[in-house]
C-alpha positions in Angstrom: -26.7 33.3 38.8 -25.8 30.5 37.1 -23.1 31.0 34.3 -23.0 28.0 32.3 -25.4 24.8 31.6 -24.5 21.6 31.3 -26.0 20.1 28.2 -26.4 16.7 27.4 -26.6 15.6 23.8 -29.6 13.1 23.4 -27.3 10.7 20.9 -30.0 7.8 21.4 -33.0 9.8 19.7 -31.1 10.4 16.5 -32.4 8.2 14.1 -30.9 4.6 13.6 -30.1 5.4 10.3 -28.2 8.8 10.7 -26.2 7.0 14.4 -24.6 4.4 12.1 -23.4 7.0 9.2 -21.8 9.1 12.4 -20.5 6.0 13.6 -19.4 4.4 10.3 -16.8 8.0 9.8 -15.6 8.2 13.6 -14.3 4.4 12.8 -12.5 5.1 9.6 -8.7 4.7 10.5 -6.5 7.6 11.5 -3.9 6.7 8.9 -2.5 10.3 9.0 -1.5 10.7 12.9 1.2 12.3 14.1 2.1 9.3 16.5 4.1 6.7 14.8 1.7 3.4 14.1 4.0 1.1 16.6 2.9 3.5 18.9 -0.6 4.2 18.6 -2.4 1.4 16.6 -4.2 3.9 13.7 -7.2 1.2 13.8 -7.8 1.5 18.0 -10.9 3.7 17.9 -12.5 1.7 15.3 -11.4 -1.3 17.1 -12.8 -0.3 20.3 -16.4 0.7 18.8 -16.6 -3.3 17.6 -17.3 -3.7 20.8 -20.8 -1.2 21.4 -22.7 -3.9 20.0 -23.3 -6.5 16.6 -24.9 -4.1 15.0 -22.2 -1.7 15.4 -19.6 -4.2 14.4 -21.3 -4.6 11.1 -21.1 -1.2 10.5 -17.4 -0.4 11.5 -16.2 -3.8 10.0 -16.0 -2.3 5.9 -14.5 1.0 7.2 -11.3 -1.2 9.0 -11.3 -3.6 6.4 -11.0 -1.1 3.7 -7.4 -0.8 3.8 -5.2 -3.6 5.7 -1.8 -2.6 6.8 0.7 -6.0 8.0 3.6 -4.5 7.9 5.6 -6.7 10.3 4.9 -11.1 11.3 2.7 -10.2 14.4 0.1 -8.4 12.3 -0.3 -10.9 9.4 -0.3 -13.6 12.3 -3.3 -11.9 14.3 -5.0 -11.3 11.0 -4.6 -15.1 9.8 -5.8 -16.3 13.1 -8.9 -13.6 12.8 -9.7 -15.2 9.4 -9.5 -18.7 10.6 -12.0 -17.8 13.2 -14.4 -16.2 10.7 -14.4 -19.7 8.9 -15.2 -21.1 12.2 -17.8 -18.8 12.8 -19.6 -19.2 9.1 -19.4 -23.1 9.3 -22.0 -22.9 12.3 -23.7 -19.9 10.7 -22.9 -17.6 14.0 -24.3 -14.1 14.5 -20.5 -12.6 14.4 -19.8 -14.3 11.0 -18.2 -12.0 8.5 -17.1 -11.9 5.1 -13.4 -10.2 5.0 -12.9 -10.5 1.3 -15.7 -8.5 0.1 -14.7 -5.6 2.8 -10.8 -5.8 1.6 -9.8 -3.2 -0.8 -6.3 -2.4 -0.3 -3.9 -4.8 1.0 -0.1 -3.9 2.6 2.2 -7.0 3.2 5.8 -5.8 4.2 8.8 -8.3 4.9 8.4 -11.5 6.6 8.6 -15.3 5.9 5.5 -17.4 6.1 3.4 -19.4 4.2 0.3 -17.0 2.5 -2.0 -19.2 1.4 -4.7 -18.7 4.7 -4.5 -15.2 2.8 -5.5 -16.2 -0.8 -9.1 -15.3 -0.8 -8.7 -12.1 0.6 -5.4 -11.0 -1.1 -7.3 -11.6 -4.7 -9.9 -9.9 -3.6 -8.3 -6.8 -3.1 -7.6 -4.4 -6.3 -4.5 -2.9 -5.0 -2.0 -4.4 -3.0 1.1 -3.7 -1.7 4.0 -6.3 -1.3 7.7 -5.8 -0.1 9.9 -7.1 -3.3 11.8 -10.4 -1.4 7.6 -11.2 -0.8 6.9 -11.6 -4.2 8.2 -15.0 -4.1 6.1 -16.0 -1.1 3.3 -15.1 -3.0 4.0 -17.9 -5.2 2.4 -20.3 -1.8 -0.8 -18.2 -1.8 -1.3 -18.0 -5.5 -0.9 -21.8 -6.0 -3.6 -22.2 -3.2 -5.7 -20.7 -5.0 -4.9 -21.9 -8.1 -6.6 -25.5 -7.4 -9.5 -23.9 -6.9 -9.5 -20.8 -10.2 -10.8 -17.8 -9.3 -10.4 -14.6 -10.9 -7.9 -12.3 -9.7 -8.8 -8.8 -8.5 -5.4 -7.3 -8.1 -5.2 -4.1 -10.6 -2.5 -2.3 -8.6 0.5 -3.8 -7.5 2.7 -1.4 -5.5 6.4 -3.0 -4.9 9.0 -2.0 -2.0 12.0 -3.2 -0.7 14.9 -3.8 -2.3 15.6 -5.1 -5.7 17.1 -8.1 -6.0 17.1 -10.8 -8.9 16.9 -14.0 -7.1 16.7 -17.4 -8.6 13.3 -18.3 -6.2 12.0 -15.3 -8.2 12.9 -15.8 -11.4 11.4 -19.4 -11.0 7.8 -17.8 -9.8 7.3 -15.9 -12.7 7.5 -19.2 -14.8 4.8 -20.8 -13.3 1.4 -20.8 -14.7 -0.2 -19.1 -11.2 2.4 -16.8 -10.9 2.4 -15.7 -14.8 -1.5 -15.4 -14.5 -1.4 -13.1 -11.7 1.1 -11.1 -13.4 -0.6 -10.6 -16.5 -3.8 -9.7 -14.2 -1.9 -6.2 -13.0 -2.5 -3.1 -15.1 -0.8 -0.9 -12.8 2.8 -0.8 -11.1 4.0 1.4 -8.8 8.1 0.8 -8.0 9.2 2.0 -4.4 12.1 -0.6 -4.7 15.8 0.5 -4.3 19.1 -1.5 -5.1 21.7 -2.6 -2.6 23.8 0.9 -3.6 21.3 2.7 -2.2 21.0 0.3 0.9 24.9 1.0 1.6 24.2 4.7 1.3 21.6 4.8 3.3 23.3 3.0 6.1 26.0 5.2 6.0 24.5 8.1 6.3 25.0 9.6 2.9 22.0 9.2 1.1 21.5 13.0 0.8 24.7 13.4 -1.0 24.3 14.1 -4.8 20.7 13.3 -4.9 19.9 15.5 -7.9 22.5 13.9 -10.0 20.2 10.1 -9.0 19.8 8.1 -12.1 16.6 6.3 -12.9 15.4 3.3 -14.9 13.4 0.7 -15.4 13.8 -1.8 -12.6 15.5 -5.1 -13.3 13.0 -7.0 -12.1 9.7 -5.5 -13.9 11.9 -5.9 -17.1 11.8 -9.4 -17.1 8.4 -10.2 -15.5 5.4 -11.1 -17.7 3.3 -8.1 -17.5 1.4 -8.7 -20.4 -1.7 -6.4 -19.8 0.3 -3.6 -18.2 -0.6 0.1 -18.8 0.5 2.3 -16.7 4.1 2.7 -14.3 4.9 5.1 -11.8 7.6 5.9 -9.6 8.0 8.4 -7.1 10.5 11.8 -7.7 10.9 14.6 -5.2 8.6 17.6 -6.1 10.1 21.0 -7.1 8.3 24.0 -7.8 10.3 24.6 -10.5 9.2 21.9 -13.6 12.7 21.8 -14.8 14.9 22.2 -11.8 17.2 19.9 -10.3 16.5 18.3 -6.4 16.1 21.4 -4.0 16.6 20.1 -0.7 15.4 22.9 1.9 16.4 21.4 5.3 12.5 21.3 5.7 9.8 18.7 4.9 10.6 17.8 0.5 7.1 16.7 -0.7 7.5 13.8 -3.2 5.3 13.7 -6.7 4.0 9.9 -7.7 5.0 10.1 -11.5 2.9 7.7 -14.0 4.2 6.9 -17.6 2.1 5.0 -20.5 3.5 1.5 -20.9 4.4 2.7 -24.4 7.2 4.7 -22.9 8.8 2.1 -20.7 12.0 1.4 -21.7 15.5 -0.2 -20.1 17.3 3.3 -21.1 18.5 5.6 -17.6 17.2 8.8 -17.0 18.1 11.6 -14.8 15.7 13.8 -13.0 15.7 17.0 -15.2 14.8 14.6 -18.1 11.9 13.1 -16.4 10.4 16.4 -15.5 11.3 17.7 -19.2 9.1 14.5 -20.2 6.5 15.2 -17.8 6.2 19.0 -19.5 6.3 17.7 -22.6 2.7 15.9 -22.1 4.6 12.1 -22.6 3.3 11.7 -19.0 -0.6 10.6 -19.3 -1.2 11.2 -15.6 0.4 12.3 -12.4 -0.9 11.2 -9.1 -0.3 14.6 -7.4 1.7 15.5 -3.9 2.6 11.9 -1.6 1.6 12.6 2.0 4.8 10.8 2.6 6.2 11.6 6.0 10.2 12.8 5.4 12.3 11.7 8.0 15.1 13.6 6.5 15.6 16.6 4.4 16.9 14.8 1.0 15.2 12.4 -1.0 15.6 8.8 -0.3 13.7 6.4 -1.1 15.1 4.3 2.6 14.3 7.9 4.2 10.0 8.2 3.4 7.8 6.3 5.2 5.9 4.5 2.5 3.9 2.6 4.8 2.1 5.8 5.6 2.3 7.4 2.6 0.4 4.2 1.2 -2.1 4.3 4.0 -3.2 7.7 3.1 -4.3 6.6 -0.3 -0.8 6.8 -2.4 -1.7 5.1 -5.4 -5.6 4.7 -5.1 
């Protein structure tokens, strides 16, 4: 007697209609894998479905174009060079043409020098973006590109890493006409920066030392930009379970709460953790973006230690 039937699924006389919604969620990026991203590409699946067919493409396209990670010069390179080809492809009016901008949502750009501008359409298209700090000069290229030809900027959300540093190519930027207008576009800041202290700690190994005592402020360069039309800043402290308890580092996995102030509260003065939270109880805090599905790579908080990139994938600050 036979025990067990092999059954065959009959995929092909599904609808059209209800294939391309099953296909359109098995391509949406596995931004929350175990494996690290250098390692397995989060987008390869969705990558690899491009290729059933055109019709498939246009459905898998939006779902990897949602959020666009270039975290390092290889990936913005491959992306450029995939844009360039769309204008290629739209010049002759061929089947595989595309339109990236209207697809892009959320935008990471991490450290690396070269010229942004091939990146303008799409970059101002995207309502959030994220941009490592010593980037925010480079932007000035891209921004002036599209500056001859005015288009209103999308950007709502500027999320900021790296580290903090007040540098004269910087403090020029913000002078300029394009880079003063896309500042005043951004109602929303999210500061993941650190200074060159915490670098040096980091590097040596004792960032985990007296974290509870960490003071924080208003960075230096947000002070002194031209954010005319912000309202709301946030900056991430580790979570307790306790509202008005000092750090608790476990030895285990610290989750990490995004907090979010009204612009009327900003101000140059330094605070320590137990008076944020106090604040935060107090109802000052409008809003607070919940738990960051950062992943900890050690016990304490850090800001060096999270892996933001991640973290930001997974929808930190959306």
């Amino acid at each position: 007697m036979q025990l067990f039937t092999q059954l065959s699924f009959p995929f092909g006389d599904l609808p059209v209609e209800l294939v391309l919604l099953i296909l359109k969620y098995a391509a949406q990026p596995s931004f929350s894998q175990i494996a690290p991203y250098k390692s397995k590409n989060p987008y390869s699946f969705a990558l690899a479905l491009c290729l059933v067919s055109k019709e498939v493409r246009k459905t898998v396209l939006p779902e990897i174009l949602h959020t666009v990670l270039l975290p390092q010069l290889r990936n913005v390179t491959a992306f450029v060079d995939t844009l360039r080809m769309q204008q290629a492809y739209a010049q002759q009016d061929y089947q595989f043409k595309f339109d990236y901008a209207k697809h892009v949502r959320r935008m990471w750009m991490g450290q690396f020098r070269l010229d942004l501008s091939p990146l303008a359409p799409v970059l101002l298209a995207a309502p959030s973006i994220a941009v490592d700090f010593e980037n925010l000069g480079l932007l000035s290229g891209c921004l002036f590109h599209a500056w001859k030809s005015p288009v209103p900027y999308s950007p709502k959300t500027l999320m900021v890493t790296g580290t903090e540093s007040m540098t004269r190519q910087w403090s020029s930027y913000i002078k300029t006409d394009h880079g003063a207008a896309f500042l005043a576009s951004i109602s929303n800041v999210i500061s993941i920066t650190h200074t060159t202290t915490d670098s040096t700690r980091h590097q040596c190994g004792i960032c985990h030392r007296d974290s509870a005592s960490k003071i924080y402020k208003l960075p230096e360069w947000m002070a002194r930009a031209p954010l005319s039309n912000l309202q709301t800043f946030s900056l991430p402290i580790p979570h307790s379970a306790h509202t008005l308890a000092e750090c608790e580092p476990t030895g285990t996995d610290m989750k990490v709460e995004l907090l979010t102030f009204s612009v009327s509260k900003l101000s140059p003065r330094r605070r320590t953790l137990k008076e944020l939270r106090m604040i935060q109880q107090m109802g000052s805090s409008p809003s607070d973006h919940g738990l960051l599905a950062a992943s900890r790579l050690r016990s304490s908080f850090c800001i060096l230690c999270q892996d933001w990139l991640k973290a930001w994938a997974c929808g930190l600050g959306s």
